[in-house]
C-alpha positions as CSV (number, residue, x, y, z in Angstrom):
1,X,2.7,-29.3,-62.4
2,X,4.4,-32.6,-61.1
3,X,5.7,-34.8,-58.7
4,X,9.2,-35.6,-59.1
5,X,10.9,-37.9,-56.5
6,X,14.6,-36.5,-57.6
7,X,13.7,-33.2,-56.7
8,X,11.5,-34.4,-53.6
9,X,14.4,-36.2,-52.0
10,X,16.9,-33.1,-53.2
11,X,14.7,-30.3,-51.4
12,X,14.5,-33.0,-47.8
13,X,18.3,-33.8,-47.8
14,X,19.1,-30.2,-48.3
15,X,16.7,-28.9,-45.8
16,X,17.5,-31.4,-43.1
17,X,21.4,-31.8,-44.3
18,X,20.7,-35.7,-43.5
19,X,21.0,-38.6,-45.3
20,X,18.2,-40.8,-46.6
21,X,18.2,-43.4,-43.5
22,X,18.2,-40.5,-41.1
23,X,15.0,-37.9,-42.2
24,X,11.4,-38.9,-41.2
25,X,10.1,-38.9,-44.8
26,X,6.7,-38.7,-42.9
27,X,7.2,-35.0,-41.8
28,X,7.9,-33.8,-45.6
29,X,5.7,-32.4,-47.2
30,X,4.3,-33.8,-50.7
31,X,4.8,-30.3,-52.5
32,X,8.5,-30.3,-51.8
33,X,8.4,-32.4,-55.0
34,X,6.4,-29.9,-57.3
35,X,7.8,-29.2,-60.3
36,X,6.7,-27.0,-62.9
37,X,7.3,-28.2,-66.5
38,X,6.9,-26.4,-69.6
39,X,6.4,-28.2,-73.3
40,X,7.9,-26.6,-76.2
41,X,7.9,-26.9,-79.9
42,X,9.5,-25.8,-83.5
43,X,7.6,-23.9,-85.6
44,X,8.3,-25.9,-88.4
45,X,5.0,-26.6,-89.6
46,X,4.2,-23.8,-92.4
47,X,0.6,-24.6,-93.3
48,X,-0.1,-23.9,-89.7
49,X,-0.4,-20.6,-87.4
50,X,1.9,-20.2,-84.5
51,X,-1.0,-20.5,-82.3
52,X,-1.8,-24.1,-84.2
53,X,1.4,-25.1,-83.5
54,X,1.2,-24.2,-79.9
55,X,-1.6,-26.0,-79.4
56,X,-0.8,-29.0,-81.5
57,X,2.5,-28.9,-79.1
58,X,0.7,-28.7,-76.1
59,X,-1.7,-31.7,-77.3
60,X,1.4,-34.1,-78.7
61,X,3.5,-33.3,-75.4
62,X,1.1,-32.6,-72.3
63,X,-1.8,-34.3,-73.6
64,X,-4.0,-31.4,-72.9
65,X,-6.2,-30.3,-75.6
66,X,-6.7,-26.0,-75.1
67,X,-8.4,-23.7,-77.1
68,X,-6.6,-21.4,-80.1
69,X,-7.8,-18.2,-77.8
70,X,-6.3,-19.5,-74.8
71,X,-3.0,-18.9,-76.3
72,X,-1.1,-16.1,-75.4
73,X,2.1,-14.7,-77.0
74,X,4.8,-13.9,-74.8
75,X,8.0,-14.1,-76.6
76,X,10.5,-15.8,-78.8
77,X,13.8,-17.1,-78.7
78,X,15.7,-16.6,-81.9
């Protein structure tokens, strides 16, 4: 998860139908910027299992470096 300050000021303007100068940014709460961001990757690499991929994806894009068995399948989009 993230902040993001588009989405932040998006979810204040549009519960408080005000403009910027007119909400008290003090009352907002920090999570109404949370965002939830996914990495994804092309299998291209051959010499590699999808779950190498994954988590050489994961690694390049998120920075996080997670264990093969930690990977779970879900699905495919073809």
């Amino acid at each position: 998860m993230s902040f993001c300050l588009a989405v932040f000021f998006k979810n204040a303007s549009a519960q408080y139908g005000a403009g910027p100068s007119d909400i008290n940014w003090s009352q907002i709460p920090g999570s109404s910027g949370i965002t939830l961001e996914l990495c994804a990757g092309i299998m291209d690499k051959k010499h590699l299992s999808e779950q190498e991929t994954a988590k050489e994806e994961v690694l390049e894009e998120c920075g996080y470096d997670v264990p093969l068995n930690d990977f779970q399948f879900i699905t495919k989009y073809l």
